[in-house]
N, C-alpha and C positions, 0 to 999 in steps of 0.2 A: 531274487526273492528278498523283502522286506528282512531286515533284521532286528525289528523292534519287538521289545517284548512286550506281553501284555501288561498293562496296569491299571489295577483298580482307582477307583472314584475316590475324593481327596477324604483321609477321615476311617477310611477302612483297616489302613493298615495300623491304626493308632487303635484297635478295637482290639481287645483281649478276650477269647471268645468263653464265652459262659460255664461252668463249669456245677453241674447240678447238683445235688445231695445223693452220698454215696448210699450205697446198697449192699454193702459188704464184701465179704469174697464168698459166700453161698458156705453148703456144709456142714454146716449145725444150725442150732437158733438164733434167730438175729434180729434183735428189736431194732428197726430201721427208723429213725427218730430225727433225721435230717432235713428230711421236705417239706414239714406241716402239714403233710398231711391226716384226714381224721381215720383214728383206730377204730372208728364201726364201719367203715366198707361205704359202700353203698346203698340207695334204697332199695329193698328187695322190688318195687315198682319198677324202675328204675335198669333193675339189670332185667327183668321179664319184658320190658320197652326194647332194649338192644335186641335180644335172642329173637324178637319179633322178628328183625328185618332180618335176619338171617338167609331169608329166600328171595331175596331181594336185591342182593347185591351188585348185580348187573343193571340198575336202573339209578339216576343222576338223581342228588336229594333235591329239597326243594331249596334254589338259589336264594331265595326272601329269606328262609328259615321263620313263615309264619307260626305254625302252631308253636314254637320256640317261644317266639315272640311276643303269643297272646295268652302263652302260658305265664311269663313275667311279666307282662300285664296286669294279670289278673290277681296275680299275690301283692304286687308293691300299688298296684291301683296307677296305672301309666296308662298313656299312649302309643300302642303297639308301634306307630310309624315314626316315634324318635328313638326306638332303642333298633339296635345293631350287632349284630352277633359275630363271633369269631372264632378262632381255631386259638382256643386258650384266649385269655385276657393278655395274653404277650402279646398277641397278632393284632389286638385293637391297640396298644403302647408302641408299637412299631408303626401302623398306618398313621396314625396321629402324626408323626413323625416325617412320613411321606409327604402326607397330606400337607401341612403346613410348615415345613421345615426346606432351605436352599440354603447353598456352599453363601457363607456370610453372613448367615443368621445365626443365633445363641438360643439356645436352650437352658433354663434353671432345672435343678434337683439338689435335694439337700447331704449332706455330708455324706452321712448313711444310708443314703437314698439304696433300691434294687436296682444291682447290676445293671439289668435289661432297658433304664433310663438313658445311661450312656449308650450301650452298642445302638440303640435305635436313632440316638442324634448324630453318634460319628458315620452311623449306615447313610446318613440324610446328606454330609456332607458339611453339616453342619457343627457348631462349636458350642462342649457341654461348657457351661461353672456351673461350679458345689458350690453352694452357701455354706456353711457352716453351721451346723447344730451346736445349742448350748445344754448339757448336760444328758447328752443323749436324746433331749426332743428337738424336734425341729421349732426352726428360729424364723417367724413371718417378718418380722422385722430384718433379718439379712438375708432373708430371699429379696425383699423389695428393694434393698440396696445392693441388692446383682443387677437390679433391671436397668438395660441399655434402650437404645434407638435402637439397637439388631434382636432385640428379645421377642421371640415370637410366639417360645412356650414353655410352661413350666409343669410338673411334673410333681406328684407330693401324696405321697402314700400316705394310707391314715385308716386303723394304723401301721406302723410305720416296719418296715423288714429290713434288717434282723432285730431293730431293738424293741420291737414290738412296744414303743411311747405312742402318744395317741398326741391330738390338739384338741379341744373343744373347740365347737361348730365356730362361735362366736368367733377365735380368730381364724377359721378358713373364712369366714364370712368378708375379717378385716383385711384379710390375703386378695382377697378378691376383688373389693374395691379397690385395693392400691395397686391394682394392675392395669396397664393400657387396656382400651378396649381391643386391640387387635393384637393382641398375645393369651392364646389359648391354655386354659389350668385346668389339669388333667388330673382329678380327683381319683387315685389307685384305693378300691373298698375293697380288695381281696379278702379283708379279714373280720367286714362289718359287722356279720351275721354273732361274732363271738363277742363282739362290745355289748355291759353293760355296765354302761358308764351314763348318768342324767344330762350331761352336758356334749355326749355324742351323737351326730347327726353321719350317714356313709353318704352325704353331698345329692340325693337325687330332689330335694327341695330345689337346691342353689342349678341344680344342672336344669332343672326346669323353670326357671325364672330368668336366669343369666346368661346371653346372647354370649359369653367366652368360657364356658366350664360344659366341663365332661367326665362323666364318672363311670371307671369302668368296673367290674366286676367278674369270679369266676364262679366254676363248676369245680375246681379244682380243690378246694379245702374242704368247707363245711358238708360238701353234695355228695364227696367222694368221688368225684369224677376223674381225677387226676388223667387218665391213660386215653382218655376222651378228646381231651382237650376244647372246652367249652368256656366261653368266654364273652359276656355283653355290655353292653354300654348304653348311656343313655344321658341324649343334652339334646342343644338347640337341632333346630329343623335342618336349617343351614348348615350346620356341622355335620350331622348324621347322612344328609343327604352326600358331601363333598369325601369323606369316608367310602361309602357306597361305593364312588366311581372307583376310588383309587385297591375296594378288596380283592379279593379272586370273587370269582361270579360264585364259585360251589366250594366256596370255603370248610365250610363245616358236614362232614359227613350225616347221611343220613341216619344210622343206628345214634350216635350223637347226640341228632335234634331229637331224637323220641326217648330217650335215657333222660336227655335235663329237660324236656316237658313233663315226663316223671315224677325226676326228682324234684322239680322246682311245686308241685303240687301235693307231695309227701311231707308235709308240715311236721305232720307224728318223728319223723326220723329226725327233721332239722334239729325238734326240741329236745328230742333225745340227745343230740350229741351235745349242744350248748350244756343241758343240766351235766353231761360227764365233762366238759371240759370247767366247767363253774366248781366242781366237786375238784379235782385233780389239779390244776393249776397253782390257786391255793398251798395245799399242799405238797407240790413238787418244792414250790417257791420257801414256802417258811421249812420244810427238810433241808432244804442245800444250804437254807441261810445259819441253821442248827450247826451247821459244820466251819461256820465260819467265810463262807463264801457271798459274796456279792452278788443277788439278782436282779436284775433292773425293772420294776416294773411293771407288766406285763396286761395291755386288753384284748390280746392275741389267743392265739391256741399254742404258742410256742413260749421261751423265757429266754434269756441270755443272761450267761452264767458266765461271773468273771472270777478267775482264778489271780493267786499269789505270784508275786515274779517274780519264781527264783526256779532254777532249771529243774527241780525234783520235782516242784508240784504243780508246773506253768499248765495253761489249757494242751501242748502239745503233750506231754508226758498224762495227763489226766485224759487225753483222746485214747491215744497208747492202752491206757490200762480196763477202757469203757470197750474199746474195740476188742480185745482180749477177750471179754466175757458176753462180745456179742451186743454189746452195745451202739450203734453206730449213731452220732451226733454229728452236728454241723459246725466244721474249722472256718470261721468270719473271717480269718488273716486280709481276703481280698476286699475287705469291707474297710480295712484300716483300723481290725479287732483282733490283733494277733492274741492276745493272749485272752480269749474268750470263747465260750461253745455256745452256738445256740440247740435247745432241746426245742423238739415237739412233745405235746402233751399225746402221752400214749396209752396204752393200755394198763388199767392198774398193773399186772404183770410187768412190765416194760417200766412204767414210773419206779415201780419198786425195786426193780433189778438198778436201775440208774443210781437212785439213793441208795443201796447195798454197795454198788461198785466202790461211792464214792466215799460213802463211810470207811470203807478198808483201804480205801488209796490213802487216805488224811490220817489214817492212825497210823 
């Protein structure tokens, strides 16, 4: 009998596997402020679509995920047969990866870029570089001087996770001509829906004019979908079709496609949440900065909060004393943000308990 042991594909074992926004330890109250997720839930449409299929669940959903499809169609005004759905917008950042990524090729992502850019290129076999960001935003200019003869895709949230900076359209526009034609730019709009910024475009112009861009999308923040996990995309023909081959055939559960055909035509809910995150945001931002604290800028639904460094008042001893009263935020450390929290915007309750905590930490 053989005595070799298994081993994985080259790039796996250099993966550090993802580690999500905690949830607390249960037990009392606990404003959960880590995942960005939105504090109004979901649409009540939305969850009356799931409870539908309830009797249903011994029957295979629909592999296309049409009415999905021509439900986001019909709000952003597309082409049902370029866009592509998936199980969360992780699962379309991972195919991409499949799809056009082999042991020898490079992938771009910037400094700060999310996690889930690297594990899908070291999954691929392939070799990530960080550009480096300047001042917290991403840098078009040293992403194009990453680009090799092995470059085949790049990768570029916008806006951006954790620091929640943005870029105007105009240089993803210049990002994109300065790219080969045969290295694919993978426009992340997780957070498009909360931009409003005059000079902000979430990429689905450029993803439908530009034979190498792809802009993906989820259900996971503004929609409330989070536990769903719904996820779409939309670019060239060529692209979306090459994606197709490489997904699972019944990716996306059936209660799934009928919750974000739902929610995705629940307008009333979307506006609601933007106007409370327009309202709060704000305000989270100029309270913490009251206290003397650094917050970066934010077109997000989230902020990033940079603390003092000095060990009483660092972001770890300032988690410490949030957790304490039920607070739970998000430790950046693996972002290369040790001494910084990112918050979700929460519920005014929740905002307010945050700026309480942290007014009494500082005095």
């Amino acid at each position: 009998m053989s005595t070799k042991a298994l081993t994985p594909r080259k790039g796996v074992l250099d993966i550090a596997a993802y580690v999500p926004g905690d949830s607390g330890d249960g037990g009392r109250e606990t404003f959960k402020l880590s995942s960005n997720e939105t504090p109004l839930g979901p649409s009540p449409a939305a969850v009356e679509a799931f409870r539908s299929l309830a009797g249903d669940l011994h029957l295979y959903p629909d592999g296309s995920a049409r009415k999905l499809r021509e439900a986001i169609a019909a709000t952003h005004g597309l082409n049902p047969d370029r866009i592509l759905c998936g199980n969360g917008s992780d699962e379309i950042l991972t195919l991409a990866a499949q799809t056009f990524l082999s042991p020898g090729d490079e992938a771009i992502y910037p400094q700060y870029g999310f996690l889930v850019y690297r594990i899908a290129i070291l999954s691929a076999g392939a070799t990530p570089v960080v550009a480096p960001e300047k001042d917290l935003t991403v840098d078009v200019d040293a992403i194009l001087a990453c680009v090799t003869e092995k470059t085949r895709l790049v990768y570029l949230a916008n806006p951006s996770n954790p620091t929640g900076t943005y870029l105007p359209f105009s240089e993803i526009r210049r990002l994109q001509r300065g790219l080969p034609a045969n290295v694919l730019l993978v426009l992340d709009a997780a957070y498009a829906e909360y931009v409003r910024r005059n000079d902000y475009e979430s990429g689905i112009e450029l993803a439908g004019e530009a034979p190498n861009v792809l802009m993906t999308r989820t259900f996971s923040k503004i929609y409330g979908l989070a536990a769903l996990r719904i996820g779409w995309a939309y670019g060239p023909a060529p692209v979306i079709e090459l994606l197709n081959r490489t997904r699972g055939p019944f990716n996306v559960s059936a209660p799934s496609l009928a919750a974000g055909a739902a929610a995705m035509a629940d307008r009333a809910h979307v506006e609601t949440a933007i106007a409370h995150n327009e309202k709060w945001l704000p305000w989270v931002s100029e309270e913490l900065e009251k206290l003397g604290l650094s917050v970066t800028p934010s077109a997000g639904n989230f902020i990033l909060i940079h603390f003092p460094d000095t060990a009483e008042k660092n972001a770890e001893a300032a988690d410490k004393a949030l957790r304490a009263e039920g607070c739970i935020l998000r430790r950046v450390a693996g972002y290369g943000l040790p001494n910084a929290l990112r918050m979700s915007i929460g519920t005014e309750a929740a905002n307010r308990k945050v700026v309480d905590v942290l007014t009494r930490f500082f005095a």
